[in-house]
Structures are given as structure tokens and as C-alpha cells.
C-alpha positions in Angstrom: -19.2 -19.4 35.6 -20.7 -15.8 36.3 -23.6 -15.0 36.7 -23.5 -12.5 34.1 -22.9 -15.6 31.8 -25.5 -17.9 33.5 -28.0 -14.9 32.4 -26.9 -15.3 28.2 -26.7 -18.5 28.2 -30.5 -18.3 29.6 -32.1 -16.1 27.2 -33.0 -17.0 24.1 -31.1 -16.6 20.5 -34.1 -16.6 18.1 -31.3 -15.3 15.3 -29.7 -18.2 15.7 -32.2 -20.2 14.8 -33.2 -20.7 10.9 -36.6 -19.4 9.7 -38.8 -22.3 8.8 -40.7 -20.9 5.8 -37.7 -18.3 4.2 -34.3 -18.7 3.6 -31.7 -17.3 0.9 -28.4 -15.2 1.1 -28.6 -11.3 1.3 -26.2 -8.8 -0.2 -25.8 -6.3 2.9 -27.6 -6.3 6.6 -26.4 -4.0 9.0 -26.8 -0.8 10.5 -27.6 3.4 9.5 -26.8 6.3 11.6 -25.0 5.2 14.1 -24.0 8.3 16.8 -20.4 7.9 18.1 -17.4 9.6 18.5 -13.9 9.5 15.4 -10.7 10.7 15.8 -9.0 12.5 13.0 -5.6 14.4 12.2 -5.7 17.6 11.1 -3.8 19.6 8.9 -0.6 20.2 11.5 -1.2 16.5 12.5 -3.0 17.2 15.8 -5.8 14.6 16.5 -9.1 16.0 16.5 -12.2 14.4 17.8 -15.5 14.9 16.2 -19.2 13.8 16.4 -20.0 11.4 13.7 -22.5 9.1 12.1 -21.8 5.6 10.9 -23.3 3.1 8.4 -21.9 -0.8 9.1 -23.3 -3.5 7.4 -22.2 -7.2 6.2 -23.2 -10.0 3.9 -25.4 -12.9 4.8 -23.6 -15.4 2.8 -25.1 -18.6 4.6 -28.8 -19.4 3.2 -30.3 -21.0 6.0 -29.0 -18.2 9.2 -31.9 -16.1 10.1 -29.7 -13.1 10.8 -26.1 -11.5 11.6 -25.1 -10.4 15.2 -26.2 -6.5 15.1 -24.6 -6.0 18.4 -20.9 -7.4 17.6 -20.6 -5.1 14.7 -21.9 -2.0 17.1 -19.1 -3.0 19.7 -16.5 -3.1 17.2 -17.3 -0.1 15.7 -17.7 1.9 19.3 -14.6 0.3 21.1 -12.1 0.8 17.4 -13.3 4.3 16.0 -14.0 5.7 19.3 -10.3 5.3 21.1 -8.1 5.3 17.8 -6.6 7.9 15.1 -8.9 7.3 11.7 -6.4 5.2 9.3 -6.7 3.2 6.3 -5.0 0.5 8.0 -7.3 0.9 11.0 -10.7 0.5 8.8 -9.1 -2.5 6.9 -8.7 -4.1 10.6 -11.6 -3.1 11.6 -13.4 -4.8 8.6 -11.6 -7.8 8.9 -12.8 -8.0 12.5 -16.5 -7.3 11.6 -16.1 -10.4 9.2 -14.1 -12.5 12.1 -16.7 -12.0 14.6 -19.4 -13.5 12.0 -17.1 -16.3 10.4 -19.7 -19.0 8.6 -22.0 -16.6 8.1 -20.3 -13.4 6.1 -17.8 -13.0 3.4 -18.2 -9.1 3.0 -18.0 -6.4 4.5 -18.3 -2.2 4.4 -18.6 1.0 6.8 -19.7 4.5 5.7 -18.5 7.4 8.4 -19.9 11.0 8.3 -18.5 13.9 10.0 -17.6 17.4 9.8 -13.7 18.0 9.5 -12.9 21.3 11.2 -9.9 23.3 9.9 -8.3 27.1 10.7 -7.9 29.6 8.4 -6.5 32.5 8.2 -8.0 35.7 6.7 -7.2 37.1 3.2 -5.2 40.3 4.5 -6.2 41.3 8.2 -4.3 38.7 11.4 -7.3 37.6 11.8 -8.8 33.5 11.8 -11.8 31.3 12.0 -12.9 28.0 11.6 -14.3 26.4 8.5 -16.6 23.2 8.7 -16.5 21.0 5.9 -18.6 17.5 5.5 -16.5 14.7 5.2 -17.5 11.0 3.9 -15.6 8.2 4.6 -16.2 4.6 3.0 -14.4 1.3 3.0 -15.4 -2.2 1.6 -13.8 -5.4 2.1 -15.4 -7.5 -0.9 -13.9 -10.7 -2.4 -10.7 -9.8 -0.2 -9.8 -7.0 -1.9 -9.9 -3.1 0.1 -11.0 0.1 -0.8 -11.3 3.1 0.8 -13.2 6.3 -0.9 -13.0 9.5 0.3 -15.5 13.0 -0.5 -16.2 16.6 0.8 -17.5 19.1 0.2 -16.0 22.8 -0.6 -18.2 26.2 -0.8 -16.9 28.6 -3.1 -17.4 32.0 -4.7 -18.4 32.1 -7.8 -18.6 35.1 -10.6 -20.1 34.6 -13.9 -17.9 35.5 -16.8 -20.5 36.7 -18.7 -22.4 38.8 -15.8 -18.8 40.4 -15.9 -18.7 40.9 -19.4 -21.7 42.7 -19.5 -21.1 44.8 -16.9 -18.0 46.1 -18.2 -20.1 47.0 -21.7 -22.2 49.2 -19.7 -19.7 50.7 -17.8 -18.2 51.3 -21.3 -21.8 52.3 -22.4 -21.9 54.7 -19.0 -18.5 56.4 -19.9 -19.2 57.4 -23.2 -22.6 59.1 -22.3 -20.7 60.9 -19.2 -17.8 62.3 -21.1 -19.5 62.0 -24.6 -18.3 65.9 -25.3 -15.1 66.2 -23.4 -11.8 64.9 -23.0 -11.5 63.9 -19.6 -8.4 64.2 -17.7 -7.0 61.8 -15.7 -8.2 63.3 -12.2 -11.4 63.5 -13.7 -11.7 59.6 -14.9 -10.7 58.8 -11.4 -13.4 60.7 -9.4 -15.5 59.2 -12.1 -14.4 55.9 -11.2 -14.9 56.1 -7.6 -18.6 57.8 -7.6 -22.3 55.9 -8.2 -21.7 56.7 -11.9 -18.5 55.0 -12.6 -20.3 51.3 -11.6 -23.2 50.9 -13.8 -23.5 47.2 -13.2 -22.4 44.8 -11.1 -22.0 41.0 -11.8 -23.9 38.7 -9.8 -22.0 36.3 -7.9 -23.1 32.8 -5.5 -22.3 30.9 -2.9 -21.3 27.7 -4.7 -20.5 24.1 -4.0 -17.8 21.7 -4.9 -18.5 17.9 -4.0 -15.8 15.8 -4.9 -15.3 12.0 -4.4 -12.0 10.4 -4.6 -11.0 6.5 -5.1 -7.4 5.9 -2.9 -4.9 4.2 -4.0 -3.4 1.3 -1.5 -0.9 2.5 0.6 -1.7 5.8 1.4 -2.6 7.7 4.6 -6.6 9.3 5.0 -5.9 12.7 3.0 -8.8 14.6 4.1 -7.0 18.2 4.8 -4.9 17.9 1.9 -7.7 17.3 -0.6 -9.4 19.8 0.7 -6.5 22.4 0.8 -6.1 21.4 -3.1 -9.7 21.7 -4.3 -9.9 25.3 -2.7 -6.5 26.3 -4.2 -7.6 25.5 -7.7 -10.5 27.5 -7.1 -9.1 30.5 -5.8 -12.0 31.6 -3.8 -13.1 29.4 -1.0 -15.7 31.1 1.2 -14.1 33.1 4.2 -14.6 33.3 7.4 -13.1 36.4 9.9 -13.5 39.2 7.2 -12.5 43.2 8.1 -13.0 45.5 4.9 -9.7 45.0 3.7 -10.5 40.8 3.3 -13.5 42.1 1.8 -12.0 44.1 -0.8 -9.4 40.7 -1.3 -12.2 38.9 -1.7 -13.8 40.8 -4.6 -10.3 41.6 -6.4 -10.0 37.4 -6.4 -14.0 36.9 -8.0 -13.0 39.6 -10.7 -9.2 37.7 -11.8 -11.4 34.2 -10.9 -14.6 34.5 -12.6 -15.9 30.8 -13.7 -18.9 29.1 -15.4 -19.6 25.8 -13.2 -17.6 23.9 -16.3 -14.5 25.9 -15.6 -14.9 24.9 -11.6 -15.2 21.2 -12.5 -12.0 21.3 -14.5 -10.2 23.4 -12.5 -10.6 20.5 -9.8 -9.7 17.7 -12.2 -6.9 19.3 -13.0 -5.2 19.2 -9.3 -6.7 15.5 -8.9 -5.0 14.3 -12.5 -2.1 15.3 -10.7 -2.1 13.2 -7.1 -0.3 9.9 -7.2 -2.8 9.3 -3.9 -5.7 9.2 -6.3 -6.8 6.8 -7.8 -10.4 7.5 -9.8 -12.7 10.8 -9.0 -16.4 12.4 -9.3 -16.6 15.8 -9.3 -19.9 17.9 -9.0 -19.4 21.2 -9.1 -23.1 23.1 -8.0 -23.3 27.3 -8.7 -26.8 28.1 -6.8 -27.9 30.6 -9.2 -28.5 34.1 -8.1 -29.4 35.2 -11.2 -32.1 32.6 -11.3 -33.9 30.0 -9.3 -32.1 26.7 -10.6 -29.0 25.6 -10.1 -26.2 25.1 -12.7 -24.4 21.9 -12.2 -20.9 20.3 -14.1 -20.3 16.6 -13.4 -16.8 15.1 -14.6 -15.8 11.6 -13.6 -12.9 8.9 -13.9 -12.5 5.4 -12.8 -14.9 5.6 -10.2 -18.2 3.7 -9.2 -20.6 4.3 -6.5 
């Protein structure tokens, strides 16, 4: 025998040792914000590695146990998520494990990971590219046998009020008619119109905007984290950009004026692409437009099949 096990086989377990006054099973002990590093793919399958922060916890089925084994479930977490490729297969082992390593004393089991999923992209017109950060939330229960793996981000959009836009078109109207209110213009004269201070008498607001969605996996499918994001920004038609010459920036404003939505029209607009993913199995969608018109926030919620 070591001496390293001479030393735990000296110090005491109080854990181990039932309370004398309390006892009684509890529904989740465990551990919050845990620092580590996850591996991830990326969109062209290359494995990323990110910093990320971990919630572990398990069930204290057996009354009379003071407490679970803190450290096992850290050591299972830092040796599995740190040196291997985030899978569903992987989490479902790795909860198994976490239940192995307290058999008699836990029946359930769930992780929560947090991290920041890079991916590339390219610029509306110009060669240009940059990277675009976007929170990612991982969760994966192992309750009454059965696995389940939710997945969420979070997408910042443009967005452009319809009815800003509506109004600024009736005073551009408005503006026309006082301009040429005696004349017929001609067409070079409706174009220099056009393209001075005068021919833009209002301008509809616009705001950074946020989509949060949640989604429930169906079994037998691969982490799509890229792909679900890639979806949710194409049905919104203008995700937030990153390199941006003048030319992107004109893009930019053509795609608010043909996209212009109310925060109901974003909400559906993302139900509509997730109605449509075999991979997907329930969904909660908030879609958050932070007002620039006013100081509140105005916020669509739309939901299927999904809890939590």
C-alpha cells in the first residue's frame, strides 16, 4: 500500500457518516459555476476549444447519507469534457458515470454547460470576415433512465419597425407634395430630390435585438449548435454584422427596409424553421426588440412541448 493511500485511509469521512438529528432524501446536490475547459465542432467540423462554466448535480436518494462525493463528480467532469469532442453520446456517458461513482446513494442525474460558440462570417458584400460570439447552453438529465439533452442560444438581430417605416414613407409623401406642390417634376429632378436632405424626411428607428431560443433534441441526433444557429439568423434575415465597409452598410440597410418586423413577426419567423427540423423535438422562443423608440423592451414568447 502507498503512502498516498495510507494518508486517505487516515483522514476522516464525516460525509460518510449519517447526521444524527436530520435525515430525508434531496432532489439535486451538486455543484454551480464550475471553470473548465469543452471541446466543440464547428460549423466546417473543426474542433474548437472554449472556456466554459458548468453546473453538475445529483440526487440524494438514500435517506440516512449525510452527503454525495463533490469531488468524484468534479473529476469526471474535468478528465470527460476537458479531453473529448462535446457529444450527446458523450454527456449520456458521462451521466451514467456520475451515477456509477455514487451507486446506493443516487438515481438521477443532470449537467448544465455554458460557453460562448465562436463562428466566422463573412461580410454582406466587401471579402471581408470576423468573428461572431454567441452564448450557448447545454443541458442533459438522466431521470428515471430516460435522456435528454436541451440545447439554447442566443442570436442578435436587426430589427425595423413596420410601422416606424410606414410613417416615414407618409412624410416623405407629405415632403414631396410640399416640394413640388406647383410643378411637374421631371425625372432628373425627382432624383436630385431623392438624394438631397429633403428627399428623407424621416427615418425609422431600428434596434439591436435578441432572439433566445431553446430547443428539446430528439434521441439520436448529433449536438446542432452551428446549424441552429445558421437557421434562426436565416429566417431573420438580418443578424448583426461584423467587418462592415460602406458597401455592407448600405446591404445592411437595403435588408432592414425588405425585413422590417414587429417582435411577433421575429418569433414566428423562428418557429417556422424549427416546425421544420426532424432534430427538434419541442421549442421556446423569446424574441426581445430593445426599444429605441422607448425605454422598455417589447418581447414575443411562443413555445411547444417543452418544459424547463
Amino acid at each position: 500500500m502507498t503512502s498516498r493511500d495510507n494518508i486517505q485511509r487516515d483522514l476522516p469521512d464525516i460525509a460518510s457518516v449519517a447526521h444524527p438529528d436530520h435525515a430525508g432524501a434531496l432532489d439535486w446536490v451538486g455543484m454551480e459555476g464550475i471553470d473548465l475547459p469543452i471541446r466543440y465542432a464547428d460549423s466546417r467540423d473543426a474542433v474548437m476549444t472554449a472556456s466554459a462554466r458548468a453546473s453538475v448535480q445529483v440526487d440524494l436518494a438514500d435517506q440516512r447519507a449525510r452527503g454525495i462525493h463533490m469531488s468524484r463528480l468534479y473529476l469526471l467532469l474535468e478528465n470527460t469534457l476537458a479531453t473529448q469532442t462535446l457529444t450527446p453520446s458523450l454527456l449520456c456517458n458521462l451521466l451514467h458515470a456520475m451515477l456509477e461513482s455514487h451507486k446506493g446513494l443516487s438515481t438521477c442525474a443532470r449537467l448544465r454547460i455554458e460557453y460562448a460558440h465562436l463562428l466566422k462570417r463573412p461580410a454582406l458584400v466587401s471579402a471581408n470576415a470576423g468573428w461572431k460570439s454567441y452564448p450557448v447552453t447545454i443541458e442533459a438529465s438522466l431521470i428515471g433512465g430516460h435522456f435528454a439533452v436541451q440545447l439554447g442560444c442566443e442570436v442578435k438581430y436587426s430589427s425595423t419597425c413596420p410601422a416606424s417605416l410606414a410613417l416615414s414613407r407618409q412624410a416623405n409623401q407629405q415632403r414631396f407634395g410640399e416640394d413640388f406642390t406647383r410643378a411637374t417634376p421631371t425625372h432628373h429632378a425627382v432624383k436630385e430630390w431623392l438624394g438631397s436632405e429633403r428627399g428623407m424626411a424621416a427615418a425609422p428607428h431600428a434596434q439591436r435585438s435578441t432572439a433566445s431560443v431553446r430547443v428539446k433534441l430528439t434521441a439520436g441526433f448529433e449536438l446542432p449548435v452551428s446549424e441552429l444557429i445558421d437557421a434562426i439568423e436565416r429566417a431573420l434575415a438580418t443578424p448583426v454584422q461584423t467587418a462592415v465597409k460602406r458597401e455592407d452598410e448600405q446591404a445592411f440597410a437595403k435588408l432592414n427596409a425588405e425585413n422590417a418586423m414587429f417582435c411577433e413577426d421575429a418569433a414566428r419567423r423562428i418557429r417556422a424553421v424549427l416546425e421544420t427540423d426532424p432534430r427538434i423535438a419541442g421549442y421556446h422562443i423569446v424574441a426581445s426588440h430593445h426599444e429605441s423608440l422607448h425605454a422598455h423592451d417589447a418581447v414575443a414568447v411562443v413555445s411547444k412541448k417543452f418544459s424547463g
